[in-house]
MARVEXDREN-462094 format. One line per 4 residues: number of its first residue (from 1); for each residue y, x, z of C-alpha. Coordinates in nm, 3 decimals. Example, Ala and Ser with C-alpha at 12.3 -4.5 7.8 and 13.67 -1.06 7.14 Angstrom:
BEGIN
1 = -0.450,1.230,0.780 ~ -0.106,1.367,0.714
This chain:
BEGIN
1 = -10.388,-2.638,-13.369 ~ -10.089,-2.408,-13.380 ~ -9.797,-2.341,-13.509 ~ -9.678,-2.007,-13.659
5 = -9.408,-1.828,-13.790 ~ -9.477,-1.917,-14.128 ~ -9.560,-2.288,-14.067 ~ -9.176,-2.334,-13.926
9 = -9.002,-2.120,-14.201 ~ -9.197,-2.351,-14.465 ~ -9.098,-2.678,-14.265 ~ -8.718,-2.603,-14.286
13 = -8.736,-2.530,-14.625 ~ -8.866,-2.805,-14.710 ~ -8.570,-2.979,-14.494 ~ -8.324,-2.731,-14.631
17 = -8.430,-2.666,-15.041 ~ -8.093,-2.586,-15.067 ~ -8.150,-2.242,-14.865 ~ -8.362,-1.931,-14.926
21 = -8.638,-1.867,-14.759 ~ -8.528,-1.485,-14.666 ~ -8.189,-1.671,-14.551 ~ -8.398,-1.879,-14.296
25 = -8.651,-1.615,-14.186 ~ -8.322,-1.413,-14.074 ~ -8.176,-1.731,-13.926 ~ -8.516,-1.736,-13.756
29 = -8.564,-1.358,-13.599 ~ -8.174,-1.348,-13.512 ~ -8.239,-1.639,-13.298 ~ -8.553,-1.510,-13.131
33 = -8.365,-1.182,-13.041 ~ -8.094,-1.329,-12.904 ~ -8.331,-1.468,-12.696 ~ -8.517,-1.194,-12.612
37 = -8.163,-0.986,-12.550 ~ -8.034,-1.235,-12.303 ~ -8.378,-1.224,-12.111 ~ -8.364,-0.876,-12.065
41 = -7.992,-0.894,-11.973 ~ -8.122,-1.111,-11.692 ~ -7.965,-1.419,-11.816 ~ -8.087,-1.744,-11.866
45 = -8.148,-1.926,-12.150 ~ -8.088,-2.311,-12.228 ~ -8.132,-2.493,-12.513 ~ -8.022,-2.826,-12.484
49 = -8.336,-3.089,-12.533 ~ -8.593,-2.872,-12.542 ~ -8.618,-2.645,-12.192 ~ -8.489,-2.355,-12.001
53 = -8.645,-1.968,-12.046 ~ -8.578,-1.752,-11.725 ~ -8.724,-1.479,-11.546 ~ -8.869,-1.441,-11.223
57 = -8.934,-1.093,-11.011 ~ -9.345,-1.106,-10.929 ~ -9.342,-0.886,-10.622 ~ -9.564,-0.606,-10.566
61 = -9.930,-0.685,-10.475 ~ -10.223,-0.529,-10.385 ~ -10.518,-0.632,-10.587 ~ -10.898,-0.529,-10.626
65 = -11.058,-0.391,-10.940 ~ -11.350,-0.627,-11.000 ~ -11.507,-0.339,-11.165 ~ -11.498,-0.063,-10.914
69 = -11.395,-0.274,-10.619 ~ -11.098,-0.031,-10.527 ~ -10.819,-0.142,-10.448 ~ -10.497,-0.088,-10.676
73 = -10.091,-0.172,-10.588 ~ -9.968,-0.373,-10.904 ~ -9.605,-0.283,-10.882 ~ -9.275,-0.532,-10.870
77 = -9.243,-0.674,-11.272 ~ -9.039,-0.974,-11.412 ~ -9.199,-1.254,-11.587 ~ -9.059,-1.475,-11.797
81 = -9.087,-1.886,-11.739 ~ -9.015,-2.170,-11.949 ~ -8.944,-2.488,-11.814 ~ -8.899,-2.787,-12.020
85 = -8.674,-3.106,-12.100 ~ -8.749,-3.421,-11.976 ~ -8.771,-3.525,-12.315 ~ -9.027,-3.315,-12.403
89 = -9.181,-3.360,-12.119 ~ -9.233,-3.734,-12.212 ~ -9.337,-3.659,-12.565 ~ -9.616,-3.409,-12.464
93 = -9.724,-3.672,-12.202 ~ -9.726,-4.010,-12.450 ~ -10.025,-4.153,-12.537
């Protein structure tokens, strides 16, 4: 099962009648583009809890085309990595 967009914007208004649902959808993509600004600033981002999202430089590589068997140089990139609490380490890993 997952867990989209929609499913968390109808969760928290269900916590939070009080607020519109337009209110909490741009509470929601303001928050995801802060995150997504500070990862391409290079920065790191923390959230207290829950985990850590940071990026990593994946160097350049040489790799094979399964295809054609040739082989191509895959060029330097960033990735991005998510490491998380200990807490929610332990409640992924309860039984």
């Amino acid at each position: 099962m997952s867990v989209s967009k929609s499913d968390l914007i109808k969760k928290l208004s269900k916590i939070y009648p009080n607020l519109l649902k337009k209110d909490l959808l741009s509470f929601f993509d303001i928050f995801l583009e802060e995150i997504k600004t500070a990862l391409k600033n290079n920065e790191r981002v923390e959230i207290r809890g829950w985990g850590i999202f940071y990026h990593k430089i994946q160097k350049k590589r040489n790799s094979r085309n399964p295809k054609t068997g040739e082989i191509i140089l895959i060029p330097e990139k960033k990735v991005i990595n998510f490491k998380m609490s200990k807490e929610i380490f332990k409640r992924v890993n309860e039984k």
